[in-house]
VODRENDREN-409370 format. One record per residue (C-alpha): residue in three letters; x, y, z. Coordinates in steps of 0.1 Angstrom, whole numbers, plus 5000, padded with zeros to 4 digits. Layout:
BEGIN
AlaXYZ...
***
This chain:
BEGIN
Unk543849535099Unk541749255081Unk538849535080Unk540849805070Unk542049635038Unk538449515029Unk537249895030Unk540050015008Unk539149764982Unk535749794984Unk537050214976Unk539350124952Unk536349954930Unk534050204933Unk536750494926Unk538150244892Unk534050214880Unk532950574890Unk535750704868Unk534250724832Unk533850974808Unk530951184804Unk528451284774Unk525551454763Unk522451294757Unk519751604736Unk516451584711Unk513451704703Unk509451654713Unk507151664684Unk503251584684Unk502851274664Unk499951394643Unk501051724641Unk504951744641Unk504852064658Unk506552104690Unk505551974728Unk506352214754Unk507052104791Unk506851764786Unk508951554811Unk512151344800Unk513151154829Unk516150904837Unk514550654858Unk517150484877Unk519350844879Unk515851014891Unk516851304873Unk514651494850Unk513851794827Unk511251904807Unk511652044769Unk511352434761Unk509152614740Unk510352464711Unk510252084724Unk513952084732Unk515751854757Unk518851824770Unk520851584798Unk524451704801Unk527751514817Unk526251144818Unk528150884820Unk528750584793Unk525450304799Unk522050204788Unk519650434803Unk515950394808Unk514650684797Unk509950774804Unk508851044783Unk505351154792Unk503351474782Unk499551594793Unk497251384777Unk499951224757Unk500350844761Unk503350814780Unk506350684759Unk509450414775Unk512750324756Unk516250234764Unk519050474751Unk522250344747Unk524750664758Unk528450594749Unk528650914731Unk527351264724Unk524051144713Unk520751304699Unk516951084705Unk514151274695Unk510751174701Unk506851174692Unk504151164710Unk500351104707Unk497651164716Unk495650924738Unk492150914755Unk493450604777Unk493350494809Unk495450224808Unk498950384805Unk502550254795Unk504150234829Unk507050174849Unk507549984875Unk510549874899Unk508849674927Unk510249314912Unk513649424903Unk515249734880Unk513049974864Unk510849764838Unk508149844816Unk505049684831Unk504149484798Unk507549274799Unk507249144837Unk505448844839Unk504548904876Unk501049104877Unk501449434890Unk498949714892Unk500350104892Unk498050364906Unk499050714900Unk498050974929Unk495951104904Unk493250814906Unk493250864943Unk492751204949Unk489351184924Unk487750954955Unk487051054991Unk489150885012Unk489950915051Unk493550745050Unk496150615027Unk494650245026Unk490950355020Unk492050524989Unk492850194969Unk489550044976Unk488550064942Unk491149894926Unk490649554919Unk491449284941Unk492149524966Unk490449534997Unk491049655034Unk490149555068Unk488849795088Unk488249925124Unk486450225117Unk487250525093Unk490850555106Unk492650195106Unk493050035073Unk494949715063Unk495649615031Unk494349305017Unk495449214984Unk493148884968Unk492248795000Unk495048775019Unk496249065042Unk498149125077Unk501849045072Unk501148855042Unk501549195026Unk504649315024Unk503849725023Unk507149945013Unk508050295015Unk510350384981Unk511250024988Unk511949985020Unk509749775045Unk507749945066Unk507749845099Unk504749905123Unk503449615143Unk501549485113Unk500349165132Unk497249345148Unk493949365138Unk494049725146Unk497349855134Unk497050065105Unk499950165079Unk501650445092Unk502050655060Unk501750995052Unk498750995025Unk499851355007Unk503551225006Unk503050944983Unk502951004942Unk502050654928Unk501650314945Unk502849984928Unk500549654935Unk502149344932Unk499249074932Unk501048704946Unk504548604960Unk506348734924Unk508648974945Unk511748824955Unk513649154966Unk511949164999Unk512148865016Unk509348645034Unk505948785042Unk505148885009Unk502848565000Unk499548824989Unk501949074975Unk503649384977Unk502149774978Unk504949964972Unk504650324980Unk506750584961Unk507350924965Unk506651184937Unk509651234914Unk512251514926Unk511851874905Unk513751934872Unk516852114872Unk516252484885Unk512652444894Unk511552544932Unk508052374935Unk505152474963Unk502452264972Unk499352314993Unk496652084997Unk493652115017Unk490151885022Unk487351875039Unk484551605042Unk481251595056Unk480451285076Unk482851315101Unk484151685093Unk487351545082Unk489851875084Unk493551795062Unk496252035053Unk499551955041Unk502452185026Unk505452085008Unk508152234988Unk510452104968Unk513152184949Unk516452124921Unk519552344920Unk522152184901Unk521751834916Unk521151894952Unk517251824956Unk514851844987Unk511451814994Unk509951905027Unk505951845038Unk503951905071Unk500651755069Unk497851815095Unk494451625100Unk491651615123Unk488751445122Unk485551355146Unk483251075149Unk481450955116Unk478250855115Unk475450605093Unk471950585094Unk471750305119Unk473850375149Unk473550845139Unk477150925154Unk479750645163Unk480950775196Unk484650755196Unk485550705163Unk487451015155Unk491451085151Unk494451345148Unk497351315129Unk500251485123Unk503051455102Unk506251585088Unk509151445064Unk512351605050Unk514251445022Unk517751575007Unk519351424982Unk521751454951Unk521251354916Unk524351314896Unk525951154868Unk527150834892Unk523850794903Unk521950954932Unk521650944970Unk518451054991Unk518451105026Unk514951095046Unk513951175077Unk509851125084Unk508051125113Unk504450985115Unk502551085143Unk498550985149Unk495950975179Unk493250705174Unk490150635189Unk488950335192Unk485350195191Unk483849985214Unk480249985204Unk478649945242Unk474650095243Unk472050095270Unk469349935261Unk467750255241Unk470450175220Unk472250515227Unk476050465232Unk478150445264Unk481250505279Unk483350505311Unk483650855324Unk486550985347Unk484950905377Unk484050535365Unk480750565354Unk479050435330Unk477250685316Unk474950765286Unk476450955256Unk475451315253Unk474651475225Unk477851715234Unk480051435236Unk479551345200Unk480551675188Unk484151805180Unk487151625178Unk487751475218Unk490051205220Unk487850945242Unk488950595256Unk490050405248Unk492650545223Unk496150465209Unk499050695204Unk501250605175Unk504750755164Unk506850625136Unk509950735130Unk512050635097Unk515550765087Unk516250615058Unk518850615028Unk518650544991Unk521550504974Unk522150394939Unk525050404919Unk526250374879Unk529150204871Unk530850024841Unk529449694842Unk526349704864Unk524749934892Unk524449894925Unk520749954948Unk521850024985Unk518750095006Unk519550125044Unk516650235069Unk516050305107Unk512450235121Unk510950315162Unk507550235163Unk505750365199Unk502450235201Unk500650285229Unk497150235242Unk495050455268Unk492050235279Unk491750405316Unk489350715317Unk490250725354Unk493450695353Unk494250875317Unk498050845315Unk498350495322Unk499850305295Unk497750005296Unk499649875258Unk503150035252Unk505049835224Unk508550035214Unk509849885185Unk513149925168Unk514249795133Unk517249845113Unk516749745073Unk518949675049Unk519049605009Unk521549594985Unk521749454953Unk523649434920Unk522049494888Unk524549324862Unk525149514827Unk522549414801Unk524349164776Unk522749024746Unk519349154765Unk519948934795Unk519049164827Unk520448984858Unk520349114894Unk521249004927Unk521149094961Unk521049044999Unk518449225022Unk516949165057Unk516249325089Unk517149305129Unk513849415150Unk513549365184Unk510449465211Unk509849635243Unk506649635263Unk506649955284Unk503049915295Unk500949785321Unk499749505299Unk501449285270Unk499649145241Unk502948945230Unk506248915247Unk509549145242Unk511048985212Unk513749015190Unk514148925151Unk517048865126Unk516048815093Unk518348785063Unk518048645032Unk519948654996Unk518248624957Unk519048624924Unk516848724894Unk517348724859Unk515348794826Unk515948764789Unk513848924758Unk513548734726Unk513348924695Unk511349254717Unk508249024723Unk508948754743Unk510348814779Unk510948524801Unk512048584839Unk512848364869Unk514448384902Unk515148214934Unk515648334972Unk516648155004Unk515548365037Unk516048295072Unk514248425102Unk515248405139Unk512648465169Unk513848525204Unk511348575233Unk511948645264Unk510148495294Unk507648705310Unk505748695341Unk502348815356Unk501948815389Unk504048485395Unk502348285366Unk504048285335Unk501948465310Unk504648385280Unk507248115277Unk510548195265Unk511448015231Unk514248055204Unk513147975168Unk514347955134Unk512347935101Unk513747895068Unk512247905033Unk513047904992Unk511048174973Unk511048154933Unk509548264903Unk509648164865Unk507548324843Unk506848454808Unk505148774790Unk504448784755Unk503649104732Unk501048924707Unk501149264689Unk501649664696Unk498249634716Unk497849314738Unk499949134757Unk499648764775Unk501648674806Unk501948334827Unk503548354857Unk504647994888Unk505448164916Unk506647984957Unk505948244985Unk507248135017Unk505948315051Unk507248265085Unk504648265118Unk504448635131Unk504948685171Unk501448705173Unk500448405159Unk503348235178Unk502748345213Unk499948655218Unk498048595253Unk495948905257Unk493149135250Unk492649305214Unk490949615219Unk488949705184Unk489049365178Unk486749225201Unk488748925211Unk491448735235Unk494048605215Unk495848275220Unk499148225199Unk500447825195Unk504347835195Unk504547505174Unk503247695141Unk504647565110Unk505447835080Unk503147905053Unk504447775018Unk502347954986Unk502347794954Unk500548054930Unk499848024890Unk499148324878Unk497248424838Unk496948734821Unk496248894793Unk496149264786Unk494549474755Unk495649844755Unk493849974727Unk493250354712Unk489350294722Unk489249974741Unk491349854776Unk490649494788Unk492549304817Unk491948954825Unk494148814854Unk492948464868Unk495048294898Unk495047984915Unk496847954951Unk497647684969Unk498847775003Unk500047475033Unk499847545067Unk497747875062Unk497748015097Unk494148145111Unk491948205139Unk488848065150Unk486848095182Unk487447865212Unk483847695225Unk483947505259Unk482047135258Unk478447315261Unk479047535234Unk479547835247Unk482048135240Unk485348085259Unk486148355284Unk489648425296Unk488848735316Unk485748735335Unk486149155339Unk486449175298Unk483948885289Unk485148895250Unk485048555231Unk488848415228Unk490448305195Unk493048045192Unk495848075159Unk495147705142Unk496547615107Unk495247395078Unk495847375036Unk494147585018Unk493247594980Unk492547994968Unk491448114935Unk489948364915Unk491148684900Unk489849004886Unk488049134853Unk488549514836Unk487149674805Unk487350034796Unk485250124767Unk486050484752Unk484250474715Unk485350704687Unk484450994684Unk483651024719Unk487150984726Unk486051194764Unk483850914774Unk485050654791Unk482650324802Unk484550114828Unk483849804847Unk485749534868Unk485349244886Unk486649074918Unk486248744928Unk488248544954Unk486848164967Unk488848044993Unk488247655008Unk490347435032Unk491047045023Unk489946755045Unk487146945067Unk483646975078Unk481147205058Unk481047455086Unk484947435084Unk485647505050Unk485947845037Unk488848025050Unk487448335072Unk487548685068Unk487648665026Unk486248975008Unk482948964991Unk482948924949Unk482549304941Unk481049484910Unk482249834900Unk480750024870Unk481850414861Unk480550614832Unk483450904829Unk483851174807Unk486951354806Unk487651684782Unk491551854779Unk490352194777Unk487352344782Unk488252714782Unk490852954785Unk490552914820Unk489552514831Unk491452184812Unk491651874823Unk487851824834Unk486451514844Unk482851414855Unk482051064862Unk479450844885Unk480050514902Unk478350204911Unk479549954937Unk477949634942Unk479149434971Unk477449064967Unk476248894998Unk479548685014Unk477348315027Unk480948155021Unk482048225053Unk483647975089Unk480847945105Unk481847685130Unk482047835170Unk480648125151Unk483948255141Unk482348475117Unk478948585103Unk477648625065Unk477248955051Unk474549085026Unk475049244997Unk474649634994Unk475149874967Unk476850234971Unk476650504945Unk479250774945Unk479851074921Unk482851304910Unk483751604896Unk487551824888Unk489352014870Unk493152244868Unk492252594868Unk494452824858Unk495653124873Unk498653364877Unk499653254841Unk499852874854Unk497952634837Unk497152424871Unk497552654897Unk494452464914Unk493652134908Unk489952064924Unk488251724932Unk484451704942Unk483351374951Unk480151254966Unk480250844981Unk477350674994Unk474850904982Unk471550734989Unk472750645026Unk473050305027Unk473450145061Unk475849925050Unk478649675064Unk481749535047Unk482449195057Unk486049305064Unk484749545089Unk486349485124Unk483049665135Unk481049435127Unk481549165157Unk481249475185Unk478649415213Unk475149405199Unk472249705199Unk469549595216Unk467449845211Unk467449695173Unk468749375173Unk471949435151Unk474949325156Unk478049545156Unk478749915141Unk478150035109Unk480450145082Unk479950555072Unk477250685057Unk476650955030Unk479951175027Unk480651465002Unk484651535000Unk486051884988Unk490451884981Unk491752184963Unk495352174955Unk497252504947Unk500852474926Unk502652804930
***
């Protein structure tokens, strides 16, 4: 009865605030320079995700929206995009002027800290990448296409598993969301990649340090939030095919979407295909068993209407991987185990095509989620809800090639729901509660961790206030709690994991300010607390890490990672210069790691005399990281189409209290130097626009900071990789960008190269040569033609 009453007046409030009346909101788009007209540029209501373009004469119009403030991103080809709040409590009329810009650097909006936001008034640093910027650079998944951005990095096990690392700090210290939901994958291993679509994203949100207090614990690096290209305009029906091809590894991808807007009801459908075979470098020629498959497919339908909206997805995320082992004979040729249990000498015909080899995983994600949001008379409401299975499961027995020798099956249910409260006297306040319930199966023969379950949950509060349009200052707190409950599991009749019940709790916070020094440049400061509980693996893994070279050892007394990160910028958004300076300091206690285990003698620990790999014990110390990154964009007048850019990245990362071999933290990116001379031209003829031509450098300095003690981990030297590009629309069947083309060229002199990130890099030795590990990809030339129809 008790429940009953609760529903109907939770009904009875949203019927009483959904009631309201309804208005118009119309203008015009006009060139600022030459008042005449801009046709099909886009108006869109961010929070409603609803949006039209204007006519042939620059005309807009919004009908039946209800009484509130709306946030409203106006943007136009090579127009500098525009953001403003409208104020709708009536029929009204907002016309607009745009200009033209030859920036990079774009007004932007985010929502990965709270409500949609202009990115100049948040004082947490956040990066925004539109799809754009990635597709002009080869990539072979999702990850590797941020690795120019800076203070990005990724840790890799070959040219198909990437994980992001955001100033230095990666795994589940990065909390990675999909239209703000958490994904969900096994993100503890070294060899677990992000299980996302690539064509299905439209722009990517990086939020550098522990600002983020929607989504809970984790998130001490940052967020990557992944979002989903915005739904058609009213009455447009949108094709999409996409297709690339690259030459190392004769990377094949295809992926088809439509999409589509009739009167509010919206849907977007994509199948993606990709295949691709073993890559190869100038050192090791091809890298046998480095090639994958995926296949994907996702189905959104949703609504748009004057309350708000409500998207339903259903995606499925589907990828075979091979994994590298890096075993040679002694002519330094590589080797594998055939079906009959052989070790046998690669072939030249086993390098060629795209054969699955072992060992391998299989991966399927599943994710059903929903997005709800909704408009009412004093506030909105966020309601994200989301279903996750995650099979993983690993093949490492040619002779025997259905045995499951990994097989985690892992369920989680997500939830988030907030309240964003009516702006009043420019006070924007929000809060919420979000969290997640995750437990784990082991299905397979072997068990890296035990079967597990997790109950997180956690409430915030954020608020920010703007002083006279210049001055922002923003703050927030969040409590979180996290159960673990593992099971006791046996091999043979020794236990081979203890059963333990655990609780973690933490406080999360930010207070920060931004500050608009003029139209131009902006300065932010920002004190942040991240707070992280100890991941399964950490607590309790007892097992073998294929692609990682290692046994792992967790340590159930862990304690949780506290962050405390200060945070500087300051930004310059000029017509002919861009310049970003964003300095941090962390200070992280009880940073969790792994370094290897050495018996008295000093020799490499071995668990398993049949898999002699070195075992690695999780340990914990404090640790002091800082650094930050460096832009400048340099487009002079009247070369307004050039465009000279650099960046730097720097991250130095120590431990308190410990021996010189002890103190750098391990596994921290090289400092990295990128350079690009750009050019990019609107139109070029009746028949190309939008042309770009530009040519990279990347220096990678040599990495001696390194924990060298039990040889945990080696220095890297520096290297330097060139890369070119070239694209353009072209127009066709009276459509301005029927193709869209990107050319790009990386590595071009061939450099034999290996990022200190690489998980390659620790496999067995050649001794043929004398070098350690694999090799990261040599020369490739990429080829992606897009057609819009």
């Amino acid at each position: 009865m008790l429940i009953k009453k609760i529903y109907f007046f939770v009904a009875m409030f949203l019927a009483t605030q959904l009631v309201m009346a309804q208005y118009k909101l119309s203008g015009k788009i006009t060139d600022f320079d030459t008042q005449e007209p801009v046709k099909n540029a886009s108006v869109y209501l961010v929070d409603l995700k609803k949006s039209t373009v204007s006519d042939q004469n620059g005309n807009y119009a919004f009908q039946n929206l209800k009484s509130g403030k709306y946030f409203v991103e106006i943007t136009g080809d090579n127009y500098t995009s525009l953001l403003v709040s409208i104020e709708v409590s009536q029929d009204a009329v907002s016309d607009f002027t745009l200009q033209k810009s030859a920036k990079e650097i774009d007004e932007v909006v985010v929502t990965a800290v709270t409500r949609a936001s202009e990115l100049k008034k948040i004082p947490v640093v956040i990066k925004s990448v539109d799809k754009n910027i990635i597709n002009q650079n080869a990539s072979t998944n999702l990850i590797d296409g941020l690795k120019n951005i800076p203070g990005v990095n990724q840790i890799t096990s070959g040219t198909a598993i990437s994980k992001p690392v955001i100033r230095g700090l990666g795994y589940n210290r990065v909390i990675t969301l999909v239209d703000g939901i958490k994904q969900e994958g096994q993100q503890w291993g070294g060899e677990h990649g992000i299980e996302i679509d690539e064509f299905s994203v439209g722009k990517v949100e990086i939020v550098k340090g522990p600002g983020s207090l929607m989504y809970g614990s984790d998130g001490i690096a940052g967020v990557l939030n992944f979002i989903s290209p915005k739904a058609a305009a009213n009455g447009k029906i949108e094709n999409q095919l996409i297709t690339n091809y690259q030459t190392n590894n004769n990377l094949i991808a295809t992926s088809f979407s439509n999409k589509g807007n009739k009167n509010g009801f919206v849907w977007e459908g994509r199948l993606t295909n990709k295949l691709a075979g073993n890559y190869e470098n100038k050192y090791d020629g091809k890298v046998l068993n480095s090639g994958f498959k995926e296949f994907d497919g996702n189905l959104m339908l949703g609504i748009n209407k004057n309350w708000g909206h409500s998207y339903f997805n259903v995606s499925s995320y589907n990828t075979t991987l091979n994994i590298v082992e890096g075993e040679r004979d002694a002519d330094g040729k590589f080797t594998f185990i055939n079906s009959n249990g052989d070790d046998v000498t690669a072939t030249d015909e086993d390098y060629k095509g795209y054969k699955i080899g072992f060992p391998h995983q299989k991966i399927n994600h599943l994710r059903l989620t929903s997005n709800n949001y909704f408009l009412l008379k004093n506030g909105t409401i966020n309601a994200d809800f989301a279903f996750q299975n995650n099979k993983r499961k690993e093949f490492a027995d040619a002779t025997n090639p259905d045995e499951k020798e990994l097989f985690f099956d892992l369920n989680t249910f997500n939830y988030n729901v907030r309240y964003n409260v009516k702006e009043t006297n420019n006070w924007e306040t929000s809060f919420g509660i979000g969290g997640m319930q995750q437990s784990n199966t082991n299905k397979g023969v072997e068990a890296l961790v035990p079967n597990y379950q997790f109950f997180d949950a956690g409430a915030f509060v954020y608020t920010q206030k703007t002083f006279n349009k210049n001055l922002t200052l923003a703050g927030g707190l969040r409590f979180d709690n996290r159960n673990v409950d593992a099971q006791e599991m046996l091999e043979d009749t020794d236990v081979k994991f203890a059963q333990f019940n655990k609780n973690y709790s933490g406080i999360s916070g930010s207070l920060g300010l931004s500050y608009q020094l003029d139209k131009q440049s902006t300065l932010k400061l920002n004190l942040s607390r991240g707070f992280r509980a100890p991941n399964i693996a950490e607590l309790s893994s007892n097992g073998i890490h294929e692609g990682t070279f290692r046994y792992e050892i967790g340590d159930i007394n862990l304690k949780s990672e506290i962050s405390h990160q200060i945070d500087a910028a300051y930004f310059l958004n000029s017509d002919h210069i861009s310049f970003e300076f964003t300095p941090f300091v962390n200070f992280i206690s009880n940073y969790i790691y792994t370094e290897k285990m050495q018996d008295a003698n000093g020799n490499d620990v071995i668990i398993d005399p049949n898999d002699p790999v070195p075992a690695f014990k999780f340990t914990q110390g404090n640790a002091q990281l800082f650094g930050g990154e460096v832009f400048l964009d340099f487009h002079p007048h009247p070369f307004d189409w050039l465009h000279v850019e650099n960046s730097f990245s720097y991250v130095r990362a120590t431990q308190n209290n410990r021996p010189e071999n002890e103190k750098f933290l391990p596994f921290i990116p090289a400092p990295k130097y990128r350079g690009e001379i750009k050019t990019n031209f609107e139109k070029v003829n009746n028949t190309f626009s939008d042309f770009y031509a530009k040519f990279s450098v990347d220096h990678y300095f040599k990495q001696n900071n390194i924990y060298s003690a039990f040889d945990t981990e080696t220095a890297t030297p520096a290297y330097t990789l060139l890369s070119v590009g070239i694209g353009a629309d072209i127009k066709a069947f009276g459509k301005k960008d029927f193709f869209n083309v990107f050319i790009s060229g990386e590595n071009l002199t061939d450099v034999a190269y290996q990022n200190h990130l690489s998980r390659l890099k620790y496999a067995p030795e050649n001794s043929a040569t004398g070098r350690m590990g694999v090799f990261n990809m040599g020369r490739n030339f990429s080829v992606k033609l897009m057609m819009n129809f």
